[in-house]
C-alpha positions in Angstrom: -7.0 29.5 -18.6 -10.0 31.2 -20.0 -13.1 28.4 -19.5 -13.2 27.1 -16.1 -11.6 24.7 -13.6 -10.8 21.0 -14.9 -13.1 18.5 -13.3 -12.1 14.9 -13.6 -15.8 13.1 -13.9 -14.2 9.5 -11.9 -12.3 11.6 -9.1 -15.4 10.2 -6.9 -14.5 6.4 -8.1 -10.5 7.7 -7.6 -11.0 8.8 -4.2 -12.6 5.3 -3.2 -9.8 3.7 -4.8 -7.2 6.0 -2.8 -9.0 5.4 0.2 -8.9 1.3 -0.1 -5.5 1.4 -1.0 -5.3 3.0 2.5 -7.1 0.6 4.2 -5.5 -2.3 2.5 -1.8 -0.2 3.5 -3.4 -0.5 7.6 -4.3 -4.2 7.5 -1.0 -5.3 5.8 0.5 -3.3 8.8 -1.7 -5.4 10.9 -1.1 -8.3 9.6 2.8 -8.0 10.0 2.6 -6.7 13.3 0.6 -10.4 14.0 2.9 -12.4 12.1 5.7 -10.6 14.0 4.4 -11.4 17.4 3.2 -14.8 16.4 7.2 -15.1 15.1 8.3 -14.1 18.5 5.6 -16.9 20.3 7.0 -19.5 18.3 11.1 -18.6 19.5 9.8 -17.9 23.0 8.4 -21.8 22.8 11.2 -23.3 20.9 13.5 -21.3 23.2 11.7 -23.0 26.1 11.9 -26.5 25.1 15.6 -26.5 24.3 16.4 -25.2 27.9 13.9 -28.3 29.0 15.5 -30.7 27.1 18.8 -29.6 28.4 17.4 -30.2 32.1 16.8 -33.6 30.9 20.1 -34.4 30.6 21.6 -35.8 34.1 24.1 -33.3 35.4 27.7 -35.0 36.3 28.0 -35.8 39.9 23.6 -36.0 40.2 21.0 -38.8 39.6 17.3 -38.1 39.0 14.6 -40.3 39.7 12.4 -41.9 37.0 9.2 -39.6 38.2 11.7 -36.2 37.5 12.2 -38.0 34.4 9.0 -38.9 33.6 7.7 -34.8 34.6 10.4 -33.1 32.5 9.6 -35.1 29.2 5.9 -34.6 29.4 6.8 -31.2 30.1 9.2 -31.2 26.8 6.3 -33.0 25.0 3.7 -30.4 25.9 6.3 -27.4 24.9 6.9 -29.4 22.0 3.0 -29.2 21.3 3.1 -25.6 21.7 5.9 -25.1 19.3 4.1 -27.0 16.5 0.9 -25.0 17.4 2.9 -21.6 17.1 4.1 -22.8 14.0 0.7 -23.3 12.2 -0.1 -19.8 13.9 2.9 -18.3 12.5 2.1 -20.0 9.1 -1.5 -18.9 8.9 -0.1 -15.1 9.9 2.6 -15.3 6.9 -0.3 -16.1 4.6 -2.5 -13.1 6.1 0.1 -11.4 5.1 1.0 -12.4 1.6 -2.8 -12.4 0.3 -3.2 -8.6 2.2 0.3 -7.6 0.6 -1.0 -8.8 -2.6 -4.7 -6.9 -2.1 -2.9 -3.9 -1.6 -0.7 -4.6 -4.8 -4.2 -4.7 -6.9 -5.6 -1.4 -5.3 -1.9 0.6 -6.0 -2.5 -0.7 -9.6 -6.4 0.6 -9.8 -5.4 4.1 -8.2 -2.6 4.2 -10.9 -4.6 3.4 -13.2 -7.4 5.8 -12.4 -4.6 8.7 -11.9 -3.0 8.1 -15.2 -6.6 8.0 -17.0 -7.1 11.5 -15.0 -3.4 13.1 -16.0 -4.5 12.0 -19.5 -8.3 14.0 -19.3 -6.1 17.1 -17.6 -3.8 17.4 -20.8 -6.3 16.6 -23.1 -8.8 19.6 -21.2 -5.4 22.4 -20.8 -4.9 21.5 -24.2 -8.2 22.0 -25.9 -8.3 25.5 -23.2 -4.9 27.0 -24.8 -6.2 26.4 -28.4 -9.5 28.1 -27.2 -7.3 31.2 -25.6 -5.4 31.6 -28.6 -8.4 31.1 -30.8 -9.5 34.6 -28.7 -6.6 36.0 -28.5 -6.5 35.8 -32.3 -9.5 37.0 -32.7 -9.1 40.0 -30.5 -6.0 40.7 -32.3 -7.5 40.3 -36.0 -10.4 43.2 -34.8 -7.8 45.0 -33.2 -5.2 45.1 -36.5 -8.3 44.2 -38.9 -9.2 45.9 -41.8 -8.3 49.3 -41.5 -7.7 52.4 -43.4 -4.2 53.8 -43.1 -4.1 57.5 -41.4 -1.4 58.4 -44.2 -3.4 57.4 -47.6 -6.5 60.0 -45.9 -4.1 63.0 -45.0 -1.9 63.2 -47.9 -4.5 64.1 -51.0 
């Protein structure tokens, strides 16, 4: 092209955008990688309590005292606890999730919205640049084949 370089006057506002979207794209990965461990707290606990609850139960052939009984179901109740706890934490980490899944949504669709604007300006500005190019090249062409006097008519009297 004949002018200059095209220059996209919100590529500054674009680049923000681009970079949010990145940082949005870091904390969903966060926030997963939390969900997912508070996930695995939860089964860890849960996974707990059942083996507790199954020492509860009296094993043929044995007898437990009241005060084994007594330990192992506050010690089911407090795992039990721990469980419910786990599962507000794993609760409250799905939701991190979802609202940062759904911030990173709105920053994709301000970037593509900015790059579509800017793929829009670039065909406007390459075309208004090849109607310039052929406006010169016309031009150097009309001075080039413009009026002139044919050698034949001025040789042959």
């Amino acid at each position: 092209m004949s002018a200059g370089r095209f220059i996209f006057r919100l590529q500054r506002l674009l680049t923000l955008r681009q970079m949010a979207e990145r940082a949005a794209a870091i904390s969903l990965g966060s926030a997963q990688a939390v969900a997912s461990e508070a996930h695995a707290a939860q089964a860890t606990f849960a996974t707990r309590r059942a083996d507790a609850r199954g020492m509860m139960l009296p094993q043929p052939g044995t007898e437990r005292s009241v005060a084994e009984l007594t330990r192992a179901a506050f010690f089911v109740d407090q795992l039990h606890v721990q469980v419910v706890e786990a599962g507000k934490t794993t609760n409250a980490a799905d939701q991190q999730v979802r609202d940062t899944r759904e911030r990173l949504g709105e920053r994709v669709q301000a970037r593509r919205m900015l790059e579509r604007l800017r793929e829009r300006h670039l065909a406007e500005w390459s075309h208004v640049e090849e109607r310039h190019e052929r406006e010169v090249m016309d031009g150097l062409a009309r001075r080039m084949t413009g009026p002139r006097i044919e050698s034949t008519t001025l040789s042959n009297p």
